[in-house]
C-alpha positions in Angstrom: 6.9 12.7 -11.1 9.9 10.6 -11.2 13.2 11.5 -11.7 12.7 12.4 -15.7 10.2 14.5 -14.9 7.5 11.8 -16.1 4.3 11.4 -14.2 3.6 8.5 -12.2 -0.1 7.6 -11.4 -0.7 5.6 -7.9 -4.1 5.0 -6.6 -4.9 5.0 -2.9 -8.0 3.3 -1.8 -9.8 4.7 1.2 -12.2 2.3 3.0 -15.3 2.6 5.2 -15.7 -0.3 7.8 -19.5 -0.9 7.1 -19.8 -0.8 10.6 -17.9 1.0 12.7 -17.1 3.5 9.7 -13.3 3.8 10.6 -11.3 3.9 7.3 -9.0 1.9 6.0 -6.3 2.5 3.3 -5.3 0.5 0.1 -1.9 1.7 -1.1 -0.4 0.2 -4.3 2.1 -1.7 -2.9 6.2 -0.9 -2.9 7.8 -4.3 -3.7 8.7 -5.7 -0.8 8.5 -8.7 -1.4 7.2 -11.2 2.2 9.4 -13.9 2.8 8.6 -16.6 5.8 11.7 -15.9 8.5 14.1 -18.8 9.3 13.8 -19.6 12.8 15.9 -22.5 12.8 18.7 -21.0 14.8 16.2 -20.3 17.6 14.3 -23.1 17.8 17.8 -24.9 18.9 18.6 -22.6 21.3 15.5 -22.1 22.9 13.6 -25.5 23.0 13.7 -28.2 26.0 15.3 -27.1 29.0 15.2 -23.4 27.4 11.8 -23.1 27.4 9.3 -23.0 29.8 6.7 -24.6 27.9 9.0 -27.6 27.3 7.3 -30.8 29.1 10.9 -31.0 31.1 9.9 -27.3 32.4 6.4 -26.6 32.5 4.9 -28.7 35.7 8.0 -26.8 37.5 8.2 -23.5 36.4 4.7 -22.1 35.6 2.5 -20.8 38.0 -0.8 -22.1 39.0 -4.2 -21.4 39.4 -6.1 -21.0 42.7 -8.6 -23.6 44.1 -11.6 -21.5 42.9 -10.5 -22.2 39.7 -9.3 -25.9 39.8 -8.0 -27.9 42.3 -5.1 -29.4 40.7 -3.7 -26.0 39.8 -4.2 -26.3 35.9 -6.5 -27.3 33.6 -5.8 -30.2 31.3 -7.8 -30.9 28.0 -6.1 -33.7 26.1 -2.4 -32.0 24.8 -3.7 -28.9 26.0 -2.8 -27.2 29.4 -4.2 -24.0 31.0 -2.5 -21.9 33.5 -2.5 -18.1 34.6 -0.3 -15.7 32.6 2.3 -14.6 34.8 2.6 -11.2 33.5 -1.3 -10.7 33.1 -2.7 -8.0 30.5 -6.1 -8.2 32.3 -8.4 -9.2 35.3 -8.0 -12.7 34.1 -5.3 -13.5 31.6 -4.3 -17.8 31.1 -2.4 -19.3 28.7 -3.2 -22.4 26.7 0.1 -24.8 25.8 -1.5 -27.1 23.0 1.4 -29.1 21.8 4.3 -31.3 23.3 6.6 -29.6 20.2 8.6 -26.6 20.4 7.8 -25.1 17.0 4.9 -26.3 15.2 4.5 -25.6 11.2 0.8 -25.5 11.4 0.4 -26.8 8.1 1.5 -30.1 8.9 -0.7 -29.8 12.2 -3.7 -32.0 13.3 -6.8 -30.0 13.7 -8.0 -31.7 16.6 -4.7 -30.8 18.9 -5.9 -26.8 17.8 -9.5 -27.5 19.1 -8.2 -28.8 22.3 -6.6 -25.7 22.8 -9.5 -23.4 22.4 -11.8 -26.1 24.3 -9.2 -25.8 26.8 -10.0 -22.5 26.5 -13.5 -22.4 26.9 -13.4 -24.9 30.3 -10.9 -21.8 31.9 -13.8 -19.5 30.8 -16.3 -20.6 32.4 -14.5 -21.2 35.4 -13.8 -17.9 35.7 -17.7 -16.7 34.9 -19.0 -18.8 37.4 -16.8 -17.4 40.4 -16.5 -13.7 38.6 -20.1 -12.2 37.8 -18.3 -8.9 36.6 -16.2 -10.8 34.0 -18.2 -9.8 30.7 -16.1 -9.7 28.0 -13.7 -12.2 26.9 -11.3 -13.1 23.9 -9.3 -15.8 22.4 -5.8 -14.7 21.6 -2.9 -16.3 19.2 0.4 -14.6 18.3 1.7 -16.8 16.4 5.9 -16.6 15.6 7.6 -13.5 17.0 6.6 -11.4 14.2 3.4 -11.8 15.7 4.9 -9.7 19.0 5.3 -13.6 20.0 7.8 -14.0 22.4 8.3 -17.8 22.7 7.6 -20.4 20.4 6.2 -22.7 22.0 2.6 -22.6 20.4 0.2 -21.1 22.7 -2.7 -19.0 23.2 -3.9 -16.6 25.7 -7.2 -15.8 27.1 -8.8 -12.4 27.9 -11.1 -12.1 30.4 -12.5 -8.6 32.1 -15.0 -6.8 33.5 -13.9 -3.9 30.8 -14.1 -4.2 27.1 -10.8 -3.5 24.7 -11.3 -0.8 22.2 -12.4 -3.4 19.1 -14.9 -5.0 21.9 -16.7 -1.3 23.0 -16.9 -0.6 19.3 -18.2 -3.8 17.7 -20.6 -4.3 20.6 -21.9 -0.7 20.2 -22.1 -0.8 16.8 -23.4 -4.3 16.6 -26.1 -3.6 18.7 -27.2 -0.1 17.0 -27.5 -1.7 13.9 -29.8 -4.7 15.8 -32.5 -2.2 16.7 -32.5 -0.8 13.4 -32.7 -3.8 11.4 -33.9 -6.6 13.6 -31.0 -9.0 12.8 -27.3 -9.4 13.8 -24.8 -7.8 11.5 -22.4 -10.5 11.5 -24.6 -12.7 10.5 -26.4 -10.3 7.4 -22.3 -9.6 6.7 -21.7 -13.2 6.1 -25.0 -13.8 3.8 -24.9 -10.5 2.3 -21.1 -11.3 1.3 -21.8 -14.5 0.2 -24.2 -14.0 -2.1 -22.3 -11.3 -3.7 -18.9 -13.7 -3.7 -16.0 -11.3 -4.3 -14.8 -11.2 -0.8 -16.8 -14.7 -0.1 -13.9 -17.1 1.6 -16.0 -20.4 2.4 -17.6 -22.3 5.1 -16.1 -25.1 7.4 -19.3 -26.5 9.1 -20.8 -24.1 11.6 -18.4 -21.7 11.0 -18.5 -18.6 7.6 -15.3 -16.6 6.6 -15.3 -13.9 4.3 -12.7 -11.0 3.9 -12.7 -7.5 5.6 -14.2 -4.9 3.0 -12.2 -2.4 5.0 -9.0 -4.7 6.3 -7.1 -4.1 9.1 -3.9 -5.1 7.5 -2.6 -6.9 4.2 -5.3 -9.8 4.5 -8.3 -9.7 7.1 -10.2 -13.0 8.1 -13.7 -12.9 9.8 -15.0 -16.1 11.0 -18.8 -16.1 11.9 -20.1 -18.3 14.4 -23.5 -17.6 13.2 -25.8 -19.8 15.7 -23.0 -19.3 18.8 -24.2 -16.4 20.6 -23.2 -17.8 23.9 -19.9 -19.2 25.5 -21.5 -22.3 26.2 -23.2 -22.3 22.9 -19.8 -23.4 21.6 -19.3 -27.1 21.4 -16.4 -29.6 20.6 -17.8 -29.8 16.6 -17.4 -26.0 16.6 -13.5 -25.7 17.7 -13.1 -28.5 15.2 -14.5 -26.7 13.0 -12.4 -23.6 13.6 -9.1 -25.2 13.5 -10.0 -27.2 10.0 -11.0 -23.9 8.8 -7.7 -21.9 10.2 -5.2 -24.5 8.9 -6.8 -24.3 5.4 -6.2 -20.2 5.6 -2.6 -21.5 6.7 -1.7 -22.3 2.9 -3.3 -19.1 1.8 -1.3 -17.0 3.9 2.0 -19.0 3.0 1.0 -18.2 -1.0 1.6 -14.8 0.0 4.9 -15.3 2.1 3.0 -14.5 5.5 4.3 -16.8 7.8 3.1 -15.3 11.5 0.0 -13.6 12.2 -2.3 -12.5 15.0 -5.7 -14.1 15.5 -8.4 -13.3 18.2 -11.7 -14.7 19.1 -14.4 -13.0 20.6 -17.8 -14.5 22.7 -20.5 -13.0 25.0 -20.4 -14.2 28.6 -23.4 -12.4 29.2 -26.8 -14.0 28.6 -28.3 -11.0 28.2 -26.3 -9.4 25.4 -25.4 -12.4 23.4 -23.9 -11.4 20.0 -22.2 -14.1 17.1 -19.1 -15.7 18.2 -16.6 -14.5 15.8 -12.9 -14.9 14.4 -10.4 -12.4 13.1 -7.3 -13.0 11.3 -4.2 -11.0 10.2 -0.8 -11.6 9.3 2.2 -10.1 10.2 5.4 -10.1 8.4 8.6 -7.5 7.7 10.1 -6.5 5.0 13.4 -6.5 3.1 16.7 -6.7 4.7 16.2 -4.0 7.3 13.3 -6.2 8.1 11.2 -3.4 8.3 7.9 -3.8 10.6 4.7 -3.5 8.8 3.6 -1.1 11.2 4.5 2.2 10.6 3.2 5.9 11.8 -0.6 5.1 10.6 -1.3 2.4 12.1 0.5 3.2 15.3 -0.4 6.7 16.2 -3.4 7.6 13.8 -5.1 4.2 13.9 -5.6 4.2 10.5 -5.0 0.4 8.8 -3.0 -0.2 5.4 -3.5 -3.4 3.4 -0.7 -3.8 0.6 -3.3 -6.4 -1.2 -6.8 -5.8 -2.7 -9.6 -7.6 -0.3 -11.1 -9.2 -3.5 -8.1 -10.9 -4.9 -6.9 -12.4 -1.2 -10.4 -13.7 -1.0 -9.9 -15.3 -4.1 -7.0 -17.0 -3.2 -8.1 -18.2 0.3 -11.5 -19.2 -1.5 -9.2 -22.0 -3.5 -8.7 -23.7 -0.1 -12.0 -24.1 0.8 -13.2 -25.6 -2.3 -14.2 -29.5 -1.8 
C-alpha cells in the first residue's frame, strides 16, 4: 500500500533460461531514468601521453609476447595490435588495441576497423592452440566505457584463453550438449529458428550471423548472436567479423534509444575439434542511475546470481528489430 493506505499492484516476472533453467527476474521498473555519462573531462586528461594505448606510448610501454607466439613481439592486423595482458585473468589473456583514437563513439565507427580487431583476435588464438593443446575454451571480451568495469578508454578487447572453462562456458557446454543427444540438433541454432519464426524476441540477421533477444535476460537488454555454420575457430572467416561488427554497430543505436551507453560483450568459440558447438555473441549494457549514480548491480545479481532486467525482452527486441530492417 502506499502512503494513503491505497493498494498498489506491481508485477514481477520470473524467467526460466530454456536452457540452463536459471531464472531471471522482470521487475516493473523504478524511474530511473539511463542517461549516456559525459566523459569529456577524462578523455582530456587521459589521452596521448596519458595512456598507454596512445600510438606515442604503446610500442614503449606494453609488454610483449614470446617468440612461440610471434617473433616480432605483437601481432598486427591492419589498425589492430595484439599483446599479452599484463595483469592476466587466465592461462592466456591478450589485449586487442583496434583504433589509433582515444575514445571512439561507435556509432560513427567503420565496421571494418571492429573486424580487424576480432580477426586480430582470432590470429592470437590460434597461435596459442597450436603451441597449447590444453587451451580448450576461449572467449572474446569487450568492456566497453568504464561503466562497463572498463578501466581505460582506449577501445580494446581482451581475449580468454584456458585449459578451464568460466562458469557461463561449463554451463552452456553442458547444457548444449545434453540437449544435442536428445534432440539431434544444436540448440543455438533451433533457438535462432524457433525465435524467428515466432518474431517477438526476433532481432535480425547480418549475413552469417542471427540475433534475437534472451527470453530470460541477463540484465535490462540481452543480445545473442548465432554463428550458426561456425562451429570451429577457424571456421570463422574475414566476411564473418564483418559481419559481426555491421551487426553490433546497428545494436549501437538501439542501446543509445534507451540511454545505454557502455556495455559488456563476449564471444565464445570451440578450439576443440571434437566438441565443436555454434560460435555465438552476447550483449548487455551497463549503465547507473540517478545522481548517486547508482550501479545496476545490486544484492541479486551479486551474491544470489539471480539477473534483473528493468525492460520487457519483447519490446527491446522490437526496438533493435527497427535497425535491422533494410
Amino acid at each position: 500500500m502506499d502512503n494513503s493506505g491505497n493498494t498498489v499492484r506491481r508485477k514481477t516476472e520470473i524467467r526460466f533460461d530454456p536452457l540452463t533453467k536459471q531464472s531471471a527476474r522482470i521487475v516493473p521498473s523504478p524511474g530511473l531514468d539511463a542517461e549516456p555519462p559525459d566523459y569529456s573531462e577524462a578523455i582530456g586528461a587521459t589521452a596521448g601521453a596519458n595512456c598507454i594505448f596512445c600510438a606515442e606510448n604503446m610500442r614503449n610501454v606494453t609488454p610483449v609476447f614470446s617468440s612461440d607466439i610471434t617473433a616480432e613481439g605483437r601481432i598486427f592486423h591492419n589498425s589492430a595490435v595484439v599483446f599479452p595482458n599484463l595483469f592476466p585473468y587466465g592461462k592466456h589473456n591478450a589485449v586487442v588495441i583496434f583504433s589509433q583514437s582515444h575514445v571512439v563513439d561507435l556509432r560513427q565507427m567503420d565496421p571494418k576497423t571492429v573486424a580487424d580487431a576480432f580477426r586480430a583476435a582470432q590470429m592470437y588464438i590460434q597461435k596459442v592452440r597450436s603451441i597449447d593443446a590444453d587451451a580448450k575454451y576461449c572467449s572474446v571480451n569487450w568492456n566497453y566505457l568504464p561503466e562497463s568495469g572498463g578501466s581505460i578508454l582506449h577501445p580494446h578487447v581482451q581475449v580468454l584463453i584456458s585449459d578451464l572453462p568460466t562458469n557461463y562456458q561449463r554451463e552452456i557446454s553442458a547444457r548444449a550438449t545434453e540437449y544435442k543427444a536428445i534432440h539431434g540438433s544444436e540448440y543455438l541454432v533451433d533457438l535462432c529458428s524457433t525465435e524467428k519464426a515466432a518474431g517477438n524476441r526476433w532481432v535480425g540477421e547480418e549475413g552469417n550471423i542471427s540475433w534475437v533477444h534472451a527470453f530470460a535476460p541477463l540484465s535490462h537488454n540481452d543480445f545473442i548472436g548465432v554463428f550458426p555454420t561456425a562451429m570451429y575457430i577457424d571456421d570463422l572467416q574475414e566476411a564473418d567479423w564483418l559481419d559481426l561488427a555491421a551487426s553490433l554497430l546497428r545494436l549501437v543505436p538501439a542501446l543509445r534509444e534507451q540511454g545505454f551507453a557502455s556495455f559488456n560483450l563476449a564471444l565464445h568459440v570451440s578450439l576443440m575439434p571434437n566438441q565443436k558447438q555454434p560460435t555465438h555473441v552476447r550483449l548487455i549494457p551497463r549503465v547507473s542511475y540517478g545522481a548517486l549514480h547508482t550501479s545496476d548491480i545490486n544484492f541479486l545479481q551479486g551474491l544470489h546470481g539471480e539477473a534483473i532486467s528493468y525492460k520487457m525482452p519483447e519490446e527491446v527486441a522490437q526496438l533493435a528489430r527497427r535497425h535491422f530492417a533494410r
